[in-house]
C-alpha positions in Angstrom: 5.1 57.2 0.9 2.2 58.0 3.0 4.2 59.2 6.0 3.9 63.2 7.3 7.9 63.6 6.2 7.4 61.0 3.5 9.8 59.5 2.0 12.5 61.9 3.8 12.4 60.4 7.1 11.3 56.8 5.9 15.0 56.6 3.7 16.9 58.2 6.9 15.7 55.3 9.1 16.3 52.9 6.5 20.0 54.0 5.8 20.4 53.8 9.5 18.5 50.1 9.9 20.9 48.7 7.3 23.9 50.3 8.4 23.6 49.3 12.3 22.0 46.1 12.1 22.6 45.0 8.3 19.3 44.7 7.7 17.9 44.3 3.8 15.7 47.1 3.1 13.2 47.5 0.3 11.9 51.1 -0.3 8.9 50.8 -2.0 7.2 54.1 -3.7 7.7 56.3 -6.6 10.9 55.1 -7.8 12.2 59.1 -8.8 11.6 60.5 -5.4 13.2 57.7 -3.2 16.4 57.5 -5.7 17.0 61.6 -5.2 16.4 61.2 -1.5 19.0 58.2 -1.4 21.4 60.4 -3.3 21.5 62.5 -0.1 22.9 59.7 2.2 26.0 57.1 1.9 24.5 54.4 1.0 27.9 51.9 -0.3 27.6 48.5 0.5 24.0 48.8 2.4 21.8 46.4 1.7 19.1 48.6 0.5 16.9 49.1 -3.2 13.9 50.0 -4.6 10.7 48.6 -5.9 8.5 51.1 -7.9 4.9 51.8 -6.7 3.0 54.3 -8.7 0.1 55.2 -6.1 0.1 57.1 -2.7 -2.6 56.2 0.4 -3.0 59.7 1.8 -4.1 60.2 5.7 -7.8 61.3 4.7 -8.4 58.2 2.4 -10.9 55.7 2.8 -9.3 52.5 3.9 -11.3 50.2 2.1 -11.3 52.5 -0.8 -7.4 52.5 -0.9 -7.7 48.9 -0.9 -9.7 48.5 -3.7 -8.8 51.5 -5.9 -5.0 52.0 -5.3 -3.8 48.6 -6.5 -0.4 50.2 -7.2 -0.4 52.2 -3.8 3.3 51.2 -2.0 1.3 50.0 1.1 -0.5 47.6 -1.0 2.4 47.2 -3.0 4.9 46.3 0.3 2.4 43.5 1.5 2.2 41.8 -2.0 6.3 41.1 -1.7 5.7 40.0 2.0 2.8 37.5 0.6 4.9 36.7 -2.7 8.4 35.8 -0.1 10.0 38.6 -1.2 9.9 40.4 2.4 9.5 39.1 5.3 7.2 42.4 7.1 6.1 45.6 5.9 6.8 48.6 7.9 4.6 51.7 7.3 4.4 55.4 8.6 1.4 55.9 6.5 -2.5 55.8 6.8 -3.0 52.9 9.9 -6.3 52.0 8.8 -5.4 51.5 5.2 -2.7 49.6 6.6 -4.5 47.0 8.8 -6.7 47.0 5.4 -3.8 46.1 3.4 -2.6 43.7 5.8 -6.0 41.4 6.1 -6.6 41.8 2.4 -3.5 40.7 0.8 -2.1 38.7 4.0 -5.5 37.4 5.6 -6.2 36.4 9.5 -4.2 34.0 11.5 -6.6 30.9 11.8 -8.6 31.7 15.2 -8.8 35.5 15.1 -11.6 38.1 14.0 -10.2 41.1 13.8 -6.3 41.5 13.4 -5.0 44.5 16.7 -2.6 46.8 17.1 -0.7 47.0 19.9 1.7 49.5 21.5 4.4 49.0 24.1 4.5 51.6 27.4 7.4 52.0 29.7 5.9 51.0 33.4 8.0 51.4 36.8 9.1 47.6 36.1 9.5 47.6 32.6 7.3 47.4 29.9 3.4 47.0 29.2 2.0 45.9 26.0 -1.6 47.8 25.7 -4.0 46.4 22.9 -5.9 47.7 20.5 -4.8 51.0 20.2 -7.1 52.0 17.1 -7.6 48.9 14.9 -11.0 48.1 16.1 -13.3 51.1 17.5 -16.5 48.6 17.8 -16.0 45.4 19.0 -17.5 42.0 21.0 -16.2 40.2 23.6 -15.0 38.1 21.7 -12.8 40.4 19.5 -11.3 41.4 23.1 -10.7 37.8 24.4 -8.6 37.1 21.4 -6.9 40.6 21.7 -5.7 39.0 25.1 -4.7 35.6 23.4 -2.7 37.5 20.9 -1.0 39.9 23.9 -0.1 37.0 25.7 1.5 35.3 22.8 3.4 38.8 22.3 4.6 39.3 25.9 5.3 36.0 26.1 7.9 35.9 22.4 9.1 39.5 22.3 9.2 40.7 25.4 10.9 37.9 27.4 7.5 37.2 30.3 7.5 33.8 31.4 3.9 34.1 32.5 2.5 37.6 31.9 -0.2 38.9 33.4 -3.4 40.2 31.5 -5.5 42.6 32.5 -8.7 44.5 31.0 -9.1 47.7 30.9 -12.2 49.1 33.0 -13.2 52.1 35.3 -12.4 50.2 38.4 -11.6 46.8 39.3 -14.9 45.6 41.2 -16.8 43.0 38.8 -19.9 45.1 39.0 -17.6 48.2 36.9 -17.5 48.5 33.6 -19.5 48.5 30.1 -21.7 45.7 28.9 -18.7 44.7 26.4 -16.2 45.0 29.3 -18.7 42.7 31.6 -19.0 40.3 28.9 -15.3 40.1 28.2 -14.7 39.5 31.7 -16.8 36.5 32.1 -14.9 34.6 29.0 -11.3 35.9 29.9 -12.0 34.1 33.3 -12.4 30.8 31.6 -9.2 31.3 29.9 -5.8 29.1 30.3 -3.3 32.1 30.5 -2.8 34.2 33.6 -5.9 36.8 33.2 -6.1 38.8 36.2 -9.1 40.6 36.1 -10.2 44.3 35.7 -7.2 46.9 35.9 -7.4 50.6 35.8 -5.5 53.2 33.8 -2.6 53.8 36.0 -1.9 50.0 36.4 -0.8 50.8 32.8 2.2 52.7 34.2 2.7 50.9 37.8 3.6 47.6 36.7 1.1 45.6 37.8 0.2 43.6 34.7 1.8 42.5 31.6 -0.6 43.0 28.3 -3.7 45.2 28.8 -6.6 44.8 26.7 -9.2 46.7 25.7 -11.1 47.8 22.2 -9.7 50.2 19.9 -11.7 53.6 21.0 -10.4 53.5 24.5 -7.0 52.0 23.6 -6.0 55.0 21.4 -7.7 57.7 23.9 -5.1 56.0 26.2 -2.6 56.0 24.1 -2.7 59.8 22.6 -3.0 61.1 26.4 0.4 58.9 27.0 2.0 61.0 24.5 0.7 64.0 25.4 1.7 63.7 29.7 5.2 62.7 28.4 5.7 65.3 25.6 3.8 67.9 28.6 6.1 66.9 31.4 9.4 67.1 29.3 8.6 70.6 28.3 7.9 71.8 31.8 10.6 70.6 33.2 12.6 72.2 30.8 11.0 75.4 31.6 11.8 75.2 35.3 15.2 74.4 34.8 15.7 77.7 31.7 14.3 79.9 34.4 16.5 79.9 37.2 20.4 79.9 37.9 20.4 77.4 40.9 17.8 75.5 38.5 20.3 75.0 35.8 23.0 73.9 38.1 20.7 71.5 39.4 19.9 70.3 35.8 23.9 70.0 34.9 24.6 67.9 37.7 21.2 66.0 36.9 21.6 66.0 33.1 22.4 62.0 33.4 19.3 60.7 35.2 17.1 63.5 32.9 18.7 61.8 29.5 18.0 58.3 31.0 14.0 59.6 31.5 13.9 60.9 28.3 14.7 58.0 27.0 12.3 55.9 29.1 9.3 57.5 28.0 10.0 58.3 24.2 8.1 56.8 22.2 11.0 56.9 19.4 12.7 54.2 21.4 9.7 51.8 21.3 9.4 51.9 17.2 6.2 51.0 15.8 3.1 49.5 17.0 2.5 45.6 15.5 -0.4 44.6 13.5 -0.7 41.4 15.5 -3.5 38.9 14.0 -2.5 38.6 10.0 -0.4 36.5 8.6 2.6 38.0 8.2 4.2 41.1 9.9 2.8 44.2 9.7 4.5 47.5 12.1 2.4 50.6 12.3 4.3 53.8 12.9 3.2 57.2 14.1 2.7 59.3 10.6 4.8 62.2 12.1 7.6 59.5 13.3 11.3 60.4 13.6 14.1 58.6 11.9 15.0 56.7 15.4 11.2 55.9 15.3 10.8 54.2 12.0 14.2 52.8 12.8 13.5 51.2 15.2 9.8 50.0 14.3 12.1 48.5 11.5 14.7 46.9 14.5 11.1 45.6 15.8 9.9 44.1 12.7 12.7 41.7 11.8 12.9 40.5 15.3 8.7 39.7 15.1 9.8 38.2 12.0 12.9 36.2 13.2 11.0 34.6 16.1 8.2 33.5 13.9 5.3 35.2 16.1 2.2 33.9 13.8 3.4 30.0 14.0 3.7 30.7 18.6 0.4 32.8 18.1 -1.7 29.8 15.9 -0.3 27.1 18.3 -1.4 28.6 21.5 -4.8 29.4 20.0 -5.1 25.6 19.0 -3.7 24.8 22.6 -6.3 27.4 24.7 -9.3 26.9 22.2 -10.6 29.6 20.7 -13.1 31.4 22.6 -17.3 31.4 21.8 -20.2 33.9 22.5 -21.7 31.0 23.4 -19.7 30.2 26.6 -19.5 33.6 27.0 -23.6 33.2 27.3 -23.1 30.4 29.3 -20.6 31.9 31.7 -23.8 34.6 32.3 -26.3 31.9 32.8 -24.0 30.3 36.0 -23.6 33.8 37.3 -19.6 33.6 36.4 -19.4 30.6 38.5 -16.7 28.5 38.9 -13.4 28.7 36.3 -14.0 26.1 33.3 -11.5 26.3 30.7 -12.0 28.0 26.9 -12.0 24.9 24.1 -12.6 25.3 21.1 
């Protein structure tokens, strides 16, 4: 309910979800508005119906206050049925924060991690990259970021089909002497680590394939992240204009109209869904608030397969198996000068 086109666009995706991959769908909100939307759509035989939620988290409330005070709010609402077994994730175009709120009070942590992250999937000239956190977490330790890079590798590993990703962390170059304090620190635990951690990476090795998951803390991640949108959203409206403006141009663009659909598609964010809450115990997928249909749709498509391949039971066993890593080796690690690789326990 807490969506931009809310609960317009939220009811279209569903109709779709159900419909293309028979998926059951709960609608959770004020009962009245969500029935006169459904009345818009063909809904026979869909697996779809309603649970009543009396409250609304807007966009400008407090996410600890919508926890609290809006009991009845459908977020809070939607992760009560995931933690009761009625639903197996929660899908939300509303208020992120209140979101990831929602989803460590009623759901709690996965054994092993701090601070739940969010991460988002970008195309790169291979494939895919999965960049974490993208806004959870705007102030965070080393040791937040280490197990952002557990949890990515986990993800890339389940999800996205890499045998042996490789994780990178975010800096301003890829010299060891670059970076932040927190980025330094990170550095030194994420070399102790078992997984394939590759060092420092830059912003472009976002887009050129070079590594797998990219980690980094929730300021910078969503800075990347909004830019993203904006160079792709930029660069599909100027091409447009160059092709409107000139005959030869629009011939060009006819005969081209195949390769530009297959770009579009590439770098539309629609096609990607949501962005998981990775880190709580259950499944939580955050969507832009002024998502289309195909976006929520497919954040939905997204959901039940994190669901499906039971993410949280892959993501607890590989902490147990890497150890979960300390400030205090972290400290260590800066006492031997980063010396030679020793690996993270617990």
């Amino acid at each position: 309910m807490g969506g931009d086109h809310a609960p317009r666009v939220e009811i279209e995706a569903a109709v779709l979800a159900a419909r293309r991959w028979n998926i059951e769908i709960i609608l959770v909100g004020d009962e009245a508005r969500i029935g006169e939307e459904l009345k818009k759509h063909d809904t026979a035989g869909l697996p779809l119906r309603i649970h009543h939620a009396s409250q609304v988290v807007g966009m400008h409330d407090s996410a600890s206050d919508a926890v609290r005070k809006k009991k009845d709010s459908s977020i809070r609402v939607a992760f009560n049925l995931v933690k009761e077994g009625a639903a197996q994730a929660v899908v939300s175009a509303g208020n992120s924060g209140a979101t990831m709120a929602a989803g460590m009070f009623v759901l709690k942590r996965v054994k092993g991690i701090d601070r739940p992250a969010i991460a988002t999937i970008m195309p790169n000239l291979r494939d895919q990259t999965l960049v974490l956190d993208v806004g959870g977490n705007v102030d965070c330790k080393p040791l937040h970021l280490a197990q952002f890079a557990a949890m990515g590798d986990v993800y890339a590993r389940h999800i996205l089909g890499k045998a042996d990703p490789k994780v990178g962390l975010l800096s301003n170059g890829e010299e060891e002497k670059k970076g932040t304090d927190l980025t330094r620190e990170t550095h030194r635990l994420l070399k102790n680590s078992r997984f394939n951690y590759v060092g420092y990476v830059e912003g472009r090795d976002i887009f050129n394939g070079k590594v797998d998951v990219v980690v980094c803390d929730g300021f910078v991640g969503n800075v990347v992240l909004k830019v993203s949108e904006g160079v792709a959203d930029a660069m599909t409206t100027l091409l447009r204009r160059e092709f409107e403006g000139r005959f030869w141009a629009k011939l060009g663009f006819l005969l081209a109209r195949p390769a530009f659909r297959a770009f579009k598609k590439k770098i539309d964010y629609a096609e990607y869904g949501g962005a998981p809450l990775l880190g709580i115990e259950g499944v939580g997928m955050i969507c832009h608030g002024g998502s289309s249909a195909q976006a929520v749709m497919n954040a939905i498509r997204m959901a039940r397969d994190y669901a499906a391949r039971d993410i949280n039971r892959q993501l607890t066993a590989h902490l147990e198996k890497i150890g979960e890593p300390t400030e205090a080796q972290s400290a260590a690690a800066d006492e031997n000068g980063g010396g030679e690789s020793r690996q993270i326990t617990a």
